[in-house]
N, C-alpha and C positions, 0 to 999 in steps of 0.2 A: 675305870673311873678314878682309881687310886694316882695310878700314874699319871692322869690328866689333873688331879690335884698336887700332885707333887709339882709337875711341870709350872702348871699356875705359880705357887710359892715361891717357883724358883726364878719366875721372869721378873724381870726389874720392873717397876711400876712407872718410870722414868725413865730421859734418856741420861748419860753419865754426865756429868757438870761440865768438865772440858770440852763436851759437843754442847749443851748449851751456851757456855761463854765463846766460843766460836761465832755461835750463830748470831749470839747478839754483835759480838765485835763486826759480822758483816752487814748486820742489818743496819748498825750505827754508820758503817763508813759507806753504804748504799743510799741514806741518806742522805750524809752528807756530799755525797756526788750529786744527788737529784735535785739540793739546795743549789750547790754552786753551778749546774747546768741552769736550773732558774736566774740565778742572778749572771750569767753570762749572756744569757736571753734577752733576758732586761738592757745588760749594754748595751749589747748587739742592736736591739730595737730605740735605743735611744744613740747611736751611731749612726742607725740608718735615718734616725729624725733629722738629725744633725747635717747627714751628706744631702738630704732632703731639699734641708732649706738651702745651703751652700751651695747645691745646683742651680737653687732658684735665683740667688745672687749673682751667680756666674750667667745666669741666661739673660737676667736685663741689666748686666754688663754690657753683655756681647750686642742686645738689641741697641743701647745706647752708642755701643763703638761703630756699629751697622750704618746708625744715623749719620757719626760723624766722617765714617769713612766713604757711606756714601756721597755728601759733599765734596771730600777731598779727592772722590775717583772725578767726581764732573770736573773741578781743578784743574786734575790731571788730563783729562779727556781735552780740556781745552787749551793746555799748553801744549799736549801733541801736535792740535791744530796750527801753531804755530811754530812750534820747534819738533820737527819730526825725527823720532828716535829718543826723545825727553824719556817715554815711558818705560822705555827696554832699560835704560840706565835708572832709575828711580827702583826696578825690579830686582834688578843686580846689584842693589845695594839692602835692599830689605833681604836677598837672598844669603846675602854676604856679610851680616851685622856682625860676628863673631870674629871676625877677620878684621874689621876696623878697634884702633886705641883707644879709641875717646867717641865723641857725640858727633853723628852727623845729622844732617838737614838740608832736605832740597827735595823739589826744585821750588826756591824761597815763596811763590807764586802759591804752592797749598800750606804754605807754613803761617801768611798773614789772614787775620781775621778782622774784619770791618764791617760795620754793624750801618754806619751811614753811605747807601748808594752812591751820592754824589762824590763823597770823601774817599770810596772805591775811584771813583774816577779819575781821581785827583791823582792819586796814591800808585796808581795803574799806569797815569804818563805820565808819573815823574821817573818813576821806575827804571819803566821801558823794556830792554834787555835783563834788567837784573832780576827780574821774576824769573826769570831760566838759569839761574846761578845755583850749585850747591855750596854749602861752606862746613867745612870740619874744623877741628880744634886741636891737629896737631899737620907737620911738614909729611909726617909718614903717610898718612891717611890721606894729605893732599896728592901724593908723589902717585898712590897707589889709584885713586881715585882719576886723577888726570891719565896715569898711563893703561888706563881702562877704556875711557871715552878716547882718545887717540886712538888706539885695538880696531877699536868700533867703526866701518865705515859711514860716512851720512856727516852730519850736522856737529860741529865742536861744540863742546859745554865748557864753559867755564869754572872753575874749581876753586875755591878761596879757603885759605885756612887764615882764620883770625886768633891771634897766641900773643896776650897784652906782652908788652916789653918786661914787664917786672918777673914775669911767669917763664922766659922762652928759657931762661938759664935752668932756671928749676924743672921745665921740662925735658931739656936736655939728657939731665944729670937723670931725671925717672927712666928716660928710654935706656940709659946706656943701665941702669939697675932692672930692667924689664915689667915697672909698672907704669899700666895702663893710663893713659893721659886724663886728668880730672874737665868735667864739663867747665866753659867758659863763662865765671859769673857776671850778672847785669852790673854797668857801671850806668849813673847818670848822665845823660845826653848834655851834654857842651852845646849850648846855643851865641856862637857866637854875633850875632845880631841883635843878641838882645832874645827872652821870650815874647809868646805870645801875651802875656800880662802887662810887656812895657808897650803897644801898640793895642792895648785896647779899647781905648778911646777914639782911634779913627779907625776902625772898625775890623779890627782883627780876631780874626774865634780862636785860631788855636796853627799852630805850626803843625807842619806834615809827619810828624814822627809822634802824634799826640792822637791819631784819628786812627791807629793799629794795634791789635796786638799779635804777640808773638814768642816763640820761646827766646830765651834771653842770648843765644849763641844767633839767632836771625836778628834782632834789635841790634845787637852790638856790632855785627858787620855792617845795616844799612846806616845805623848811627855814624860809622868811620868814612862810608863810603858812599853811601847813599844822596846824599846833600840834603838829605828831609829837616837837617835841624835850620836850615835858613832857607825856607820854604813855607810861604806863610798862604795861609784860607783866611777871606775877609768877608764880608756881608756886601750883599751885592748893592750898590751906589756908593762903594767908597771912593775914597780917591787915590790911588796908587802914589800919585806923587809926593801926595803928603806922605804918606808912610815912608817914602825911599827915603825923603827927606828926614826922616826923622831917626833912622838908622845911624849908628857908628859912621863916621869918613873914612874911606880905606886911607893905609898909611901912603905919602907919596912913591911911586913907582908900583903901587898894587892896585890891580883892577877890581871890582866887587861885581857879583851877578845876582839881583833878587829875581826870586821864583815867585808869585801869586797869583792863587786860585782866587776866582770871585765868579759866581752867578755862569760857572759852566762855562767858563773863559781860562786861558790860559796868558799871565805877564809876566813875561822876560824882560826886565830891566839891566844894560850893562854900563857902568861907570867906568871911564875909560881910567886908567892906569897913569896918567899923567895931565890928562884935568879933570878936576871932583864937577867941574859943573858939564865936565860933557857927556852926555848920556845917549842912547837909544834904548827906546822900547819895542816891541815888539806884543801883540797881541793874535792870539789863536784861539780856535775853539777846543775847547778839552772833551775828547770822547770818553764816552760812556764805558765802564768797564766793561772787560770781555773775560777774562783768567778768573776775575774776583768779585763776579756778579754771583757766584754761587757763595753768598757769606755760608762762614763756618761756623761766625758767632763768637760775641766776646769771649777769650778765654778758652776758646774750644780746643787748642792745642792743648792747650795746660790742662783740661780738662780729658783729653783724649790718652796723655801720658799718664794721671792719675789715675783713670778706668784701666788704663794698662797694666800699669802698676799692681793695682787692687786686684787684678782680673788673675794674677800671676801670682801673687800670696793666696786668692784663692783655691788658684789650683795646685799650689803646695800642698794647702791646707786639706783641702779634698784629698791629694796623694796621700799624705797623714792619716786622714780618715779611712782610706780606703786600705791601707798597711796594717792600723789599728783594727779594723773590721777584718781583716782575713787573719790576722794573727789570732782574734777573738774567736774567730768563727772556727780554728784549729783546736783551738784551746779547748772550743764547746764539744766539740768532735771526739776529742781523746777522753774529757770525762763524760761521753755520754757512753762512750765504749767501758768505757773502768765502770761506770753506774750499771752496765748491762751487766757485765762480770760479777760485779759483785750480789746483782739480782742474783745471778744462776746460781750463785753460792751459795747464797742463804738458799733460794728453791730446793739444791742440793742435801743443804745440811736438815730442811725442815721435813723430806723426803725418809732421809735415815733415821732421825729424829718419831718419825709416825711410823714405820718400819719396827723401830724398838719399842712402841708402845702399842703398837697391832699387833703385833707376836703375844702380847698377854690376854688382850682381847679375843684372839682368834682361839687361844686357848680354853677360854670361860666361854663362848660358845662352842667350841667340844664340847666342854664337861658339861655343858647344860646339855647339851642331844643326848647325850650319854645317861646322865640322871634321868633325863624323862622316859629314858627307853625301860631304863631297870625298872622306874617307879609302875611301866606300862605292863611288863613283864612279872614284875611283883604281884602285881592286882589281878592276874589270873587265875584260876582255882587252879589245886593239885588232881591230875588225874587218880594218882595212886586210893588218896582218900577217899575218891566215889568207888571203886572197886568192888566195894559189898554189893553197893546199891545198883550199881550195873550187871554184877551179876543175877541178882532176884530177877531185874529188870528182864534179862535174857530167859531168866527159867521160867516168868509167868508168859513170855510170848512165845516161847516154843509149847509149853503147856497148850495153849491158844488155838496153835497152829494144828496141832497134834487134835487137839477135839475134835476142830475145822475139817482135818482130812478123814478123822473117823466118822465124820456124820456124812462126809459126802460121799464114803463108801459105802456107808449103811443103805442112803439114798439110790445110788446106784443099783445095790442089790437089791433093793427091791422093785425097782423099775423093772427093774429084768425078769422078776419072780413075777411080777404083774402082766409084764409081757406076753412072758411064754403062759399065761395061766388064764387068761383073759382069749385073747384071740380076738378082739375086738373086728368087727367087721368094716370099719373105717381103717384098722390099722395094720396095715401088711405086715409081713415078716420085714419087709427089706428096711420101713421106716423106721422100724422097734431099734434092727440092728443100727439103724445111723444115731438114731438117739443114743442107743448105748455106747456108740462109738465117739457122742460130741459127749457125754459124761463119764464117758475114758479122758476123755483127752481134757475136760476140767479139771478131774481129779489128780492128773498129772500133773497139770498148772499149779492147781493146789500144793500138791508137793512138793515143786519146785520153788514155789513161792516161800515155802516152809523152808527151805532147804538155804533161799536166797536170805532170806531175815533172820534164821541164825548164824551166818558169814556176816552179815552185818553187823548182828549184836555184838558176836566175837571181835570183828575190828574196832 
């Protein structure tokens, strides 16, 4: 018990400071890992809100470009039917975009959009051929372009590169520097007949280059080449002749050709080139479009480059997001492993920590079994003290015993004396002797009994 007090005194009641300031330093920077795994979480979850919605931008994009390209396949589906081998070359050019300087477009036939049927039809046989035309915006991309379709066995395409005069120097000078050739901007159509506005009183709606649109590199070729700026649509009962007449006189030695659409008719007017009054006309029925009965829809190119566009910083910005998200989702990673760590450490420290204050505990329950054992031991009598009393105790029960055996031998004897002196005629000799023999052998009992309870009293 001494030594289990001493031991107690001497255990520390506490664990030593520097294992305390440990533990708190790990339990602080344990925290602070499980905050910043929270607010990684948080990003993370508002990154994935983010690629979330961005998908869902990008989806009705794609539905939207769906719409427009599916028109633009019927287009193409129906300029195969007319120019077979169109489609193989239109493929080879989407497949080949990175290889071309500048802007291409074709076959011109998906590039126009027109929203009035009729004015499709108009617009369709003025055309003709040149609905199967591509056009680029530099010689290089023509050169490469042209000796493509030549490669190619089947049906020749035509290939136009439109490069204003003011520009072909300047573009020059880029290719021999090896930058990319710039898209071709819209200029205003040159109406040299005059506009629709100066003929609309006999009954003119609008010239052929006013009933499309297009990107501005397809305008600008058919504007040069196309003839639509002296190509007039009128309301049907007009009079053609008043209108020729009212046009510009070509200069002498130059011929003029008016083009008018009216009521789903086609007039060719030509003014000969050396008399202003001698003319022929000519009148046709103008078919129905076939290339450009699938409209696109005002705008729908411009609208299909701008969904493009958008659909394409999308998925930058998605890539961003999704760079951002696994760089985040690393970041979470390494502190969720340093936040375990440092859990174990403090578990660790709080381990040794209960270790060096168990040790004093485990001690003061020693010493308490200890104390209650002495206090159990204590509270016992002393044998030595009863001594006297146990011995009386022994001398008045052998005393006892001692009577016991002399009265049963008294008894004895005189059983016998009666025995032999009596003769009892009920009582043989042989019964007397058994009696005498079961009071032998009591008195011997007796004896030993005697003999057994003062070995007991003694122990």
């Amino acid at each position: 018990v001494a030594q289990l007090e001493a031991d107690v005194a001497a255990a520390p009641t506490q664990a030593p400071p520097e294992m305390l300031q440990r533990m708190a330093a790990e339990r602080a920077q344990a925290e602070g890992m499980t905050k910043k795994f929270m607010e990684l979480d948080d990003q993370l979850s508002a990154l994935r809100a983010q690629h979330n919605d961005l998908q869902g931008e990008i989806g009705a994009m794609d539905r939207q470009l769906m719409k427009l390209t599916d028109v633009r396949q019927q287009r193409l589906q129906k300029a195969e039917m007319r120019r077979r081998g169109i489609t193989e070359v239109y493929q080879w050019i989407q497949a080949n975009r990175g290889r071309f300087r500048g802007e291409v477009c074709g076959p011109i036939g998906m590039e126009l959009s027109c929203n009035d049927p009729e004015a499709a039809g108009y617009l369709e046989e003025q055309l003709g051929n040149t609905l199967f035309h591509f056009v680029v915006t530099c010689r290089e991309d023509e050169e490469m372009l042209s000796e493509h379709c030549k490669a190619r066995p089947g049906t020749r395409f035509t290939v136009a590169a439109v490069i204003p005069p003011q520009r072909q120097q300047q573009q020059q000078q880029q290719h021999e520097d090896g930058v990319p050739s710039p898209n071709v901007a819209l200029v205003a159509p040159h109406h040299p007949l005059g506009d629709a506005r100066r003929y609309q009183q006999l009954g003119v709606t609008a010239t052929l280059d006013e009933v499309f649109d297009a990107p501005a590199l397809v305008k600008r070729y058919l504007f040069d080449s196309g003839g639509l700026t002296k190509t007039y649509i009128a309301r049907p009962g007009s009079n053609i002749d008043a209108i020729v007449d009212a046009m510009p006189k070509p200069r002498p030695g130059q011929g003029m050709n008016v083009t008018i659409f009216m009521g789903g008719t086609r007039n060719n007017t030509n003014i000969s080139a050396y008399n202003a009054r001698g003319r022929s006309s000519q009148t046709n029925d103008a078919r129905a479009a076939f290339v450009l009965a699938s409209q696109v829809g005002a705008g729908a190119v411009e609208e299909q480059q701008r969904l493009t566009a958008q659909r394409a910083d999308a998925l930058r910005r998605r890539a961003a997001l999704d760079e951002q998200f696994n760089q985040c989702k690393q970041e979470q990673t390494e502190v969720q492993a340093r936040a375990e760590a440092a859990s174990k450490g403090v578990q660790m420290l709080f381990n040794d920590i209960q270790k060096v204050s168990g040790r004093r505990n485990e001690l003061l329950k020693q010493l308490k079994v200890k104390q209650r054992t002495y206090e159990q031991e204590s509270a016992k009598p002393d044998p030595l003290s009863r001594q006297p009393q146990l011995d009386k105790q022994i001398h008045d029960t052998l005393e006892k015993l001692q009577k016991q055996a002399a009265d049963g031998v008294r008894l004895v004897r005189e059983v016998w004396s009666q025995a032999r002196a009596t003769a009892c005629r009920e009582l043989s000799l042989k019964e007397a002797e058994m009696r005498c023999r079961a009071l032998k052998d009591a008195s011997a009992r007796a004896h030993a009994a005697v003999d057994q309870a003062a070995a007991d009293l003694s122990a």
